[in-house]
Structure formats: C-alpha cells, structure tokens
Residue, then its C-alpha position, 0 to 999 in steps of 0.5 A: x506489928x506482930x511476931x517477925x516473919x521466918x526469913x527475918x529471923x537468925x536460922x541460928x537462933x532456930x534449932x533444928x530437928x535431930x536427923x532421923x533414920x529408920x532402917x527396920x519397922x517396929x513390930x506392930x504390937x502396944x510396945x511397937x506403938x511407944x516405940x514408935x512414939x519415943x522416935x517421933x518425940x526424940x526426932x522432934x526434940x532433939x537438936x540437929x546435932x543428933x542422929x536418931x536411928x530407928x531398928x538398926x541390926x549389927x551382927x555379932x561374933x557368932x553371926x547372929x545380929x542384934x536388933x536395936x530399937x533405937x541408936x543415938x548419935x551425937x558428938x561424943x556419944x553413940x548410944x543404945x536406947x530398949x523401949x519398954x512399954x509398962x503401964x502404972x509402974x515398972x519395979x526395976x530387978x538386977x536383970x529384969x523388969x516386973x509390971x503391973x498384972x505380972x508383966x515382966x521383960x527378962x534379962x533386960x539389962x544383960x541384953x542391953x550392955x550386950x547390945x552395947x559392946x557389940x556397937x561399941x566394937x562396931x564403931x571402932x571398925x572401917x568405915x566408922x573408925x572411931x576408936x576414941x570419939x564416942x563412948x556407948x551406954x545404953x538406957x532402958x526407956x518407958x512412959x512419962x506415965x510410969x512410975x519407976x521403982x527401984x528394988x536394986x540398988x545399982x540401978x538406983x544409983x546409975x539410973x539405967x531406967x528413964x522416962x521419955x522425958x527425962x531421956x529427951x532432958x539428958x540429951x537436951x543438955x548443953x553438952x550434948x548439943x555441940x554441933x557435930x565433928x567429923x568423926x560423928x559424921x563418919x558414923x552418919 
C-alpha cells in the first residue's frame, strides 16, 4: 500500500517553509558562511507565517544606515537577529563577546538594541504603519557547537545569546506560528 501520494494529503497538515528575502549579500568571510547557513535553516524550519530577511539596511536619524544580518517577521513580532561565529566557546561580557584564541566582538550588545530602536521606529512609519502590531527584540545568535557561558548576570537571565537551535526552537513555538494578519503582511 505504502505512504500516500502528495495530492492525497491535506496541504493543511504540511507546513510550509518561512518566506525568504535576501536584499544584501553576506560578506564572503567564516562568519559570512554561518550566516549563510542560519538563512538557510531558518528559511527551512520555520513555518510559512514567518518572513526571514537576509542583510536588510535602514537608515538611522543621522543619515547613516545600519545593516542587518537577519529580520524576522512574523505575527506580533518583527525581530533583529546578529550572527556571530565563535568556535568551542563564546564567554558572554555586559557589552561584548570573547572566543577562543582571544577572538572577540565588541560593543555587541549596544549595537544590537541600537538596531532594534531603529527598526522599531521603522515600522511604525508610512508604509508599514504598525504602531501597536509588533514588538522588536534582538538576539545575538552562534553555533549549536558553542558552548555559551554567561560571565554577566543580565544577560544569563534574558538569554540575548542563542544557538541556532534554540533560536529555530523559540520560533517554532505554537505561539509563534499563528497564521499572519494584515499588519504583518503590510510589513512584507
């Protein structure tokens, strides 16, 4: 008898690859490549209310633009995602992160709410018009593979660094894969 064919299954049942937009190119480096690759698995893990936007840039108030590694958006929600590569183990600082071999990405988590106010008071403007639809947070994300160790205490309990996996997790959740209303197609 065997499994059914695809036409004879309810398309409901099937859930359907987030939407994917790439407006920018990742740079052409070891952290250019994970990003590529957290595109790649959230485009394909993610339900088809969910919009991922690869290197977006928005201007800010003095004329300069940020540029993005990744918007999410989704009903209720529009959020900022910073990839960041760091092999074995990434110790988690009030404003920055420290690798292995002293690699380390400064200033990370004041850029990252940064990029948040700015898309936040983005997306309440003409055309997207979505005063009280969304809200934005931002994420910093790295490997499956690396271990995170928190040396600050508020970023512990907020959890601002997540594996890709667990990323794909929280946007998995039931609540996040309600199918999307007008305001978030405005945004789309």
């Amino acid at each position: 008898v065997g499994p059914p064919r695809l036409d004879q299954v309810d398309r409901d049942l099937i859930p359907m690859a987030a939407e994917f937009i790439k407006l920018g190119d990742s740079p052409p480096t070891y952290g250019g490549d994970f990003e590529r690759e957290v595109l790649k698995e959230l485009r394909d893990k993610l339900p088809g209310s969910f919009l991922v936007i690869g290197n977006p840039s928005f201007p800010t108030k003095n004329s300069n633009f940020y540029e993005y590694d990744i918007v999410i958006v989704a009903p209720g929600l529009c959020d900022v995602l910073e990839v960041k590569r760091f092999n074995q183990e990434v110790k988690v600082y009030e404003d920055h992160l420290m690798g292995t071999k002293n690699f380390s990405s400064d200033h990370v988590f004041s850029t990252l709410e940064s990029k948040v106010r700015v898309l936040a008071n983005r997306i309440k403007d003409f055309p997207f018009n979505t005063r009280n639809a969304s809200r934005v947070k931002g994420w910093v994300v790295v490997p499956d593979s690396t271990e995170i160790k928190y040396m600050h205490s508020t970023h512990q309990q907020n959890r601002k660094v997540k594996s890709l996996g667990e990323v794909v997790q929280y946007y998995s959740g039931s609540e996040m894969s309600a199918p999307m209303g007008d305001e978030q197609r405005r945004l789309r």
